[in-house]
C-alpha positions as CSV (number, residue, x, y, z in Angstrom):
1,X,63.9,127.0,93.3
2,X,66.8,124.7,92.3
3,X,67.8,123.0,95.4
4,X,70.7,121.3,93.7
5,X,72.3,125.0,93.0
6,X,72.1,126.2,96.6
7,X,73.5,123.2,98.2
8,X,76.3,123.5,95.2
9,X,77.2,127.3,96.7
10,X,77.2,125.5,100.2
11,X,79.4,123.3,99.6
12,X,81.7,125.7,97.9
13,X,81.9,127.7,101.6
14,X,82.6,124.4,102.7
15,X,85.6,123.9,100.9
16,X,86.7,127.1,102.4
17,X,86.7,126.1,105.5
18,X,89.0,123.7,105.1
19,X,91.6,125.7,104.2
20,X,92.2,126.6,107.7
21,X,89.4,127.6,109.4
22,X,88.7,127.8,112.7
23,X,85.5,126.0,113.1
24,X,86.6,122.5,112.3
25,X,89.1,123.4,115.0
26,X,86.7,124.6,117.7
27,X,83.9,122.2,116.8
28,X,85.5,119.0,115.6
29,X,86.8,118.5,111.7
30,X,84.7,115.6,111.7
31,X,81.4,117.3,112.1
32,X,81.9,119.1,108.7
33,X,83.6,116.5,107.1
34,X,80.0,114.6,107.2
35,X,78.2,117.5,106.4
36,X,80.4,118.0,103.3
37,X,79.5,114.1,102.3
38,X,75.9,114.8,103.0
39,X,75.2,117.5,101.3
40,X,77.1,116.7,98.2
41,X,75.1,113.3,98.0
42,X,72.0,115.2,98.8
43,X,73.2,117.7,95.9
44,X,73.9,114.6,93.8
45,X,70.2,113.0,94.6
46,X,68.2,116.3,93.2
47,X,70.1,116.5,89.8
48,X,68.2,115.2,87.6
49,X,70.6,113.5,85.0
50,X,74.3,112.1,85.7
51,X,76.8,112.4,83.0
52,X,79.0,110.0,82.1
53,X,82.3,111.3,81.3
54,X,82.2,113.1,84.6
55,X,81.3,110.0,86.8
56,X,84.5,108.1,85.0
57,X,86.7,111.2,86.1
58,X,85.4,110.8,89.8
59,X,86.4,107.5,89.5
60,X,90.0,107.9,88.2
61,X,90.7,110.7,90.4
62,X,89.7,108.6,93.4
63,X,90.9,105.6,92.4
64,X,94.7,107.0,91.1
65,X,95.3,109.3,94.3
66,X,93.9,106.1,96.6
67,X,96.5,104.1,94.8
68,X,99.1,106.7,95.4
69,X,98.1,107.1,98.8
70,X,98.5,102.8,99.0
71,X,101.8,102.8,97.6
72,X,103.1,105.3,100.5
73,X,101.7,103.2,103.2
74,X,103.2,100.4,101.6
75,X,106.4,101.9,101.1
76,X,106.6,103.7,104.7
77,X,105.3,100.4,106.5
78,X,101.3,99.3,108.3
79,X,102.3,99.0,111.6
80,X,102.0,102.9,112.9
81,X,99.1,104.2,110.4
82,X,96.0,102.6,111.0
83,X,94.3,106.2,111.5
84,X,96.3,108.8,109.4
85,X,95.8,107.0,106.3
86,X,92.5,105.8,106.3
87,X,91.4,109.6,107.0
88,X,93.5,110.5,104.2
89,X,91.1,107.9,102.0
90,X,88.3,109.2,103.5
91,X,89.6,113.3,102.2
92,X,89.8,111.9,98.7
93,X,86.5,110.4,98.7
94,X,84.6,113.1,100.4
95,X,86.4,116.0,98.1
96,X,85.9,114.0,94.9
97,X,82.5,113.8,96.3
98,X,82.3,117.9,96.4
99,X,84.0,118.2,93.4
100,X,81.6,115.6,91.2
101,X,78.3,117.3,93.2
102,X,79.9,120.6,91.5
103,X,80.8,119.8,87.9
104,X,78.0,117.6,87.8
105,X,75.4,120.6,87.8
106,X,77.0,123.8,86.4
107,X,80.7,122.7,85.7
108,X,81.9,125.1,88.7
109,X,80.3,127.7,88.7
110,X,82.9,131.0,88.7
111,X,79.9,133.0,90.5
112,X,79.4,130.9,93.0
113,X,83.5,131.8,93.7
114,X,83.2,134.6,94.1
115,X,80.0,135.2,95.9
116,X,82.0,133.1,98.7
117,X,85.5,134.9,98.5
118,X,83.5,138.6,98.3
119,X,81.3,136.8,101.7
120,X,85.3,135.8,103.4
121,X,86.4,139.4,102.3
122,X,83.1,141.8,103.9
123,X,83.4,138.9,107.5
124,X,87.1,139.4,107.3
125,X,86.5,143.4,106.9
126,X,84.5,142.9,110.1
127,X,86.5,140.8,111.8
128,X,89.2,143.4,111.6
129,X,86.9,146.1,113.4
130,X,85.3,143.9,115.8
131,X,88.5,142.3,116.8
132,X,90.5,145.9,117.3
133,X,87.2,148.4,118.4
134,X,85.5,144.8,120.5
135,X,88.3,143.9,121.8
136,X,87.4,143.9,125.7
137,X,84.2,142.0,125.0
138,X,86.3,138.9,123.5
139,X,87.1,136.0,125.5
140,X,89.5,133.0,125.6
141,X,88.8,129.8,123.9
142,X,91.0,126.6,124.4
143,X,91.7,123.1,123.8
144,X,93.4,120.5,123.2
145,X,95.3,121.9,119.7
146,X,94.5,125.6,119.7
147,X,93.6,128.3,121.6
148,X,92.3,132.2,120.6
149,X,90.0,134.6,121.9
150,X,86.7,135.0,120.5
151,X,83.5,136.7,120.5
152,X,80.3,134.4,120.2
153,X,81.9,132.1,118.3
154,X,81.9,134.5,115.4
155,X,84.8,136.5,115.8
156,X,88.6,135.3,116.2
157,X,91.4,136.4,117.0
158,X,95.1,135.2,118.3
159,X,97.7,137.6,117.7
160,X,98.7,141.6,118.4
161,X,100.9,143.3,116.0
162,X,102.9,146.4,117.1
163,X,103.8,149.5,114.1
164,X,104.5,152.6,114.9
165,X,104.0,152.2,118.3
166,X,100.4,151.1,118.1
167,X,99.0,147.7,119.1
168,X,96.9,146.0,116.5
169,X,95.2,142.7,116.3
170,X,96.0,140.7,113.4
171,X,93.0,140.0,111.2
172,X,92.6,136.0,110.6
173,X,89.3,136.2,109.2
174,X,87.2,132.4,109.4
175,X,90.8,131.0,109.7
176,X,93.3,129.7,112.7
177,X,95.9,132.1,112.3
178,X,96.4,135.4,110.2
179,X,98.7,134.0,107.5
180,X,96.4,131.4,106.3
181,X,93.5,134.5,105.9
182,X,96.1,136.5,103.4
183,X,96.4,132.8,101.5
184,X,93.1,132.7,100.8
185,X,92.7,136.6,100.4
186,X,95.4,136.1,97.9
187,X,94.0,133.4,95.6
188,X,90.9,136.6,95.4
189,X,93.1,138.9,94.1
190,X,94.9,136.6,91.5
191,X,91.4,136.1,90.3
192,X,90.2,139.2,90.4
193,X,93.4,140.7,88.2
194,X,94.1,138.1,86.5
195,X,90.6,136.5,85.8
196,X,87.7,136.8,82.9
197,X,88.0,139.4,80.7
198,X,86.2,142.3,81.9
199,X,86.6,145.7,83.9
200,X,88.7,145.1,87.0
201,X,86.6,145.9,90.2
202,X,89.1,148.6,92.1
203,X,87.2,148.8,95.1
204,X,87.0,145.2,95.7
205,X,91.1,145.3,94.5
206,X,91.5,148.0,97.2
207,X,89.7,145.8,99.9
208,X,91.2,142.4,99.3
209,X,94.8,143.7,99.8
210,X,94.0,146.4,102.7
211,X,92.6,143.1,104.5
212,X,95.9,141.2,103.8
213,X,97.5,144.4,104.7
214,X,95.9,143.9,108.4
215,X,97.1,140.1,108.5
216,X,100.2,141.9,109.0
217,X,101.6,138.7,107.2
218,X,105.2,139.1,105.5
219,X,104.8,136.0,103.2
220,X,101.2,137.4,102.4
221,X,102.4,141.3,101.4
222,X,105.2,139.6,99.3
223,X,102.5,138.2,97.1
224,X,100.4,140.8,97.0
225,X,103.5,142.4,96.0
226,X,104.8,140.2,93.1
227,X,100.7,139.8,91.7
228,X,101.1,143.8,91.4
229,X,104.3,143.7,89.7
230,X,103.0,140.7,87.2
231,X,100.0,142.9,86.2
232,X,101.4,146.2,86.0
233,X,104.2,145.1,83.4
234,X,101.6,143.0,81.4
235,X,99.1,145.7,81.6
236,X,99.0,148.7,78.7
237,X,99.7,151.3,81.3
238,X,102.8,154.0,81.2
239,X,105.7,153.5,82.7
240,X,105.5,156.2,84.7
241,X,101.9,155.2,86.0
242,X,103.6,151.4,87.0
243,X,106.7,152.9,88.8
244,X,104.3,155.4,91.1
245,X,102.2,152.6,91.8
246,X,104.8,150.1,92.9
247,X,106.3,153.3,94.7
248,X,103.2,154.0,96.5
249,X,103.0,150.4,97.5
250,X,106.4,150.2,98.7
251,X,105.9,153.4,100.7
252,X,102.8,151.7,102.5
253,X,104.2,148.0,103.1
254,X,107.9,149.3,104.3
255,X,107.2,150.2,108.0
256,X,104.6,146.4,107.9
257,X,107.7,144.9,106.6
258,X,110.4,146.3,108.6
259,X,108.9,145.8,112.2
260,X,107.8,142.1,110.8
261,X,111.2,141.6,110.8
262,X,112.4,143.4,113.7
263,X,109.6,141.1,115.4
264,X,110.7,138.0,114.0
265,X,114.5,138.9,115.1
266,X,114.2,140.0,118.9
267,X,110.2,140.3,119.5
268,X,107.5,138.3,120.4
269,X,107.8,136.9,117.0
270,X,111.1,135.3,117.1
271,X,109.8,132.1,118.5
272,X,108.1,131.5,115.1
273,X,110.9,132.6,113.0
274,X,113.0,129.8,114.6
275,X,110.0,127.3,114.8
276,X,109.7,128.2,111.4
277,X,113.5,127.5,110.2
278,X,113.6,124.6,112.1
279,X,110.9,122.7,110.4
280,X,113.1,123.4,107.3
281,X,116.1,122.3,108.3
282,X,115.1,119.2,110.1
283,X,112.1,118.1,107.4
284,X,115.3,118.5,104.8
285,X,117.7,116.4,106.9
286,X,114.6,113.8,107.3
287,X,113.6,113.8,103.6
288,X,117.3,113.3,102.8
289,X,117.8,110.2,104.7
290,X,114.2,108.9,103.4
291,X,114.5,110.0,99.9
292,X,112.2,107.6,97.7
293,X,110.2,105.9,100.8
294,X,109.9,109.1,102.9
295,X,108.1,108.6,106.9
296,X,104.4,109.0,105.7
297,X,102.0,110.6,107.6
298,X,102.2,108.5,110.5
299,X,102.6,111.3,113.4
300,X,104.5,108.7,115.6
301,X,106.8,108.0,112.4
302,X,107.3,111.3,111.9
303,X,108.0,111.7,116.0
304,X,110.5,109.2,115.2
305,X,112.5,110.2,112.4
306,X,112.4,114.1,113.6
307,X,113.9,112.7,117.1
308,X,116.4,110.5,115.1
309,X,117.6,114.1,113.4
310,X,121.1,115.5,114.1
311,X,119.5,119.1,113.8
312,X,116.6,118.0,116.3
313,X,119.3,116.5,119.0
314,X,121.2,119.9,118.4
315,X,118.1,121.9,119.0
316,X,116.6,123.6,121.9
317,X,113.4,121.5,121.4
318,X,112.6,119.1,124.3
319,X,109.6,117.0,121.8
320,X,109.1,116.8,118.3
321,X,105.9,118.1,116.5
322,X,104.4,119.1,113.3
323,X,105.5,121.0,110.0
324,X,104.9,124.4,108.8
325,X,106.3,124.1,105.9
326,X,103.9,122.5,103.2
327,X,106.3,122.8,100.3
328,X,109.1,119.9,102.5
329,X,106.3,118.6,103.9
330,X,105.3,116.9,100.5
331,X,108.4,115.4,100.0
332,X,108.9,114.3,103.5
333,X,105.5,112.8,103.9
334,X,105.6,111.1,100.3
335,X,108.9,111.3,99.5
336,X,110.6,113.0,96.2
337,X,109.2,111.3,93.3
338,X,105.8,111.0,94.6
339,X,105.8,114.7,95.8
340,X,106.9,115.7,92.2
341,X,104.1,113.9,91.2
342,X,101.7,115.7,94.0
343,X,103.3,119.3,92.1
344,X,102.8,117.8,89.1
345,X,99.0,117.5,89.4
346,X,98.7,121.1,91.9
347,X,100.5,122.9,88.4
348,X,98.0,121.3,86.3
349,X,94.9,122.1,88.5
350,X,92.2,122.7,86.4
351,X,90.3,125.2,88.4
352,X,92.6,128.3,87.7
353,X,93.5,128.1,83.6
354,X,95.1,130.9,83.2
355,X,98.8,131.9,84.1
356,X,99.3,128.7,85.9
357,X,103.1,129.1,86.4
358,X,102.7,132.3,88.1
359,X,99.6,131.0,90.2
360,X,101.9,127.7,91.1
361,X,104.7,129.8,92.2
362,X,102.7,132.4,94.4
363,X,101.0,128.8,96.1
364,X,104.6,127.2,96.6
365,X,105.4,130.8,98.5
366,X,102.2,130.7,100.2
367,X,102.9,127.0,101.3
368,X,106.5,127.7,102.1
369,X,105.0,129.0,105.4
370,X,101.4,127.7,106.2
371,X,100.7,124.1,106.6
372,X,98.0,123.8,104.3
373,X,98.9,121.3,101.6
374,X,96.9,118.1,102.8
375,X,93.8,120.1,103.6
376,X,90.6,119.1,101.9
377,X,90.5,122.6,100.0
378,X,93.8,121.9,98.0
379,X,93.1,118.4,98.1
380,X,89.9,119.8,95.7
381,X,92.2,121.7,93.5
382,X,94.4,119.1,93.2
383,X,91.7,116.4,92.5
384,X,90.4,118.4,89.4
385,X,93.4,117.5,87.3
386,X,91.7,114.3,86.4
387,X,88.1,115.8,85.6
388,X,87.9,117.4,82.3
389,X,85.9,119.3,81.3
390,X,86.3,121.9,84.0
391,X,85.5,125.7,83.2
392,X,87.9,127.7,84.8
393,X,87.7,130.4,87.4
């Protein structure tokens, strides 16, 4: 048995994880940042030869995002980040880490992918029956940051949705919150219409987007949405055959989409709506002010600035707190030519080859409303600009 090979598809449902997931939440982010390190040196240790073009690409990558990651300190000032940015060093080095354990052995392997995503996509399957059929045997969880209700630590959930008159829990899979579960759901689909050459698995098509279906996520449908519409148009099908589809889609998502909204206006979602809009607004007035320099990721800098806002003072909001928005959230945390440069290297990921303009735009949607940008997982992506070769997904 090759060790090497299974701690490589561990790490890979590693990387998962954080993209949102619940368990760093419950039981500390730190814990499985030192098992990520661990493992991927243990990985490293049973391979039994290092190449050299590979270990000089683990060094640029670290060494260029490290100096990046110097110049905003420098830029935003020492005195109030002596704990975000060292953990933000400490990311690079332990997802450079991953990533070298990875392309070191097999150059990422594609199968080890999607044995993870099809392994999120059957647990989110039963996630979504345990968490509507179980629902009496669930019970809160709490603490400091988050709080959910859960059943043995397995199953998670956070939110009800109401259509049609008919209460249903949101499916959020591993993750914190449903939204971030149809992200990640999402990225599965793009691969699996969009990926290798070969016949396109309907049934697993049919369950990836009936599970971002029960995220009940508007950001996540519109994706799902706009992958459908990419394919259908670049397939060789009839017209007639693409129009009933997208029909048939729209048919389905309406009543999701219209009592998302009505939610979001006057329900029990309208608190995120303008939660949601206010990040915007106030991370735009912030970034404006802090154009090249930007506040860092300092949270008492950040405190600061958001406080020092015109749209915060004119707010409801009695204390300032963190962004949903990853898209503003580059440019306020680095500022606007170092968050071009942070696009710059998510376009030219090297993990997804194919259709890269329509796979950045669907993440830049994605990001608009999840707070995901500076977790290890894109981190990863990111980082594999500067290995080469890297065989795609």
């Amino acid at each position: 048995m090759d060790i090497s090979k299974g701690l490589n598809l561990f790490i890979i449902l590693l990387l998962f994880l954080f993209c949102g997931s619940v368990y760093p939440i419950v039981f500390g982010a730190n814990l499985f940042y030192f098992i990520l390190l661990i493992v991927s040196i243990v990985s490293l240790l049973f391979q039994k030869e290092y190449y050299k073009d590979h270990l000089i690409s683990f060094l640029n990558a670290t060494g260029i995002l490290m100096f990046f990651l110097s110049l905003n300190w420098i830029l935003t000032g020492f005195n109030s980040s002596f704990i975000e940015y060292p953990v933000m060093y400490g990311l690079v080095f332990i997802f450079n880490m991953a990533f070298l354990a990875l392309i070191n052995k097999e150059n990422i392997s594609i199968y080890n992918f999607d044995f993870v995503f099809i392994t999120i996509v059957i647990y989110s399957f039963l996630n979504f029956i345990a968490s509507n059929f179980l629902t009496s045997l669930f019970t809160p969880f709490s603490n400091d940051s988050y709080s959910c209700n859960q059943l043995f630590y397995i199953f998670f959930y956070v939110a009800k949705h109401t259509i049609l008159g008919i209460d249903i829990v949101r499916n959020q899979g591993i993750y914190w919150e449903p939204g971030v579960l149809s992200v990640v759901l999402n990225v599965f689909l793009f691969r699996l219409l969009f990926g290798e050459k070969r016949k396109l698995n309907k049934l697993l098509v049919f369950l990836t987007c009936f599970l971002i279906f029960t995220t009940f996520s508007t950001t996540g449908l519109l994706v799902v949405f706009l992958q459908f519409v990419y394919y259908l148009f670049k397939s060789d099908s009839s017209k007639i055959k693409k129009i009933s589809f997208l029909f048939l889609f729209l048919v389905v998502s309406t009543p999701i989409l219209i009592s998302n909204i009505n939610e979001k206006v006057s329900g029990e979602g309208e608190a995120s709506f303008l939660i949601r809009n206010y990040d915007a607004l106030v991370s735009l007035d912030i970034t404006k002010d802090n154009f090249f320099t930007a506040v860092g990721f300092s949270k008492i800098k950040n405190k600061e600035a958001q406080e020092k806002s015109s749209i915060y003072m004119d707010s409801d909001f009695t204390e300032a707190h963190g962004n949903t928005n990853s898209v503003i959230t580059i440019f306020l945390y680095l500022g606007v030519p170092l968050g071009l440069s942070y696009l710059f290297l998510l376009y030219n990921q090297k993990i997804i080859n194919y259709n890269k303009g329509f796979f950045f735009l669907l993440m830049l949607i994605c990001m608009a409303s999840e707070p995901l940008i500076f977790h290890g997982f894109f981190v990863f992506f990111i980082s594999s600009y500067f290995y080469s070769p890297v065989k795609m997904l």
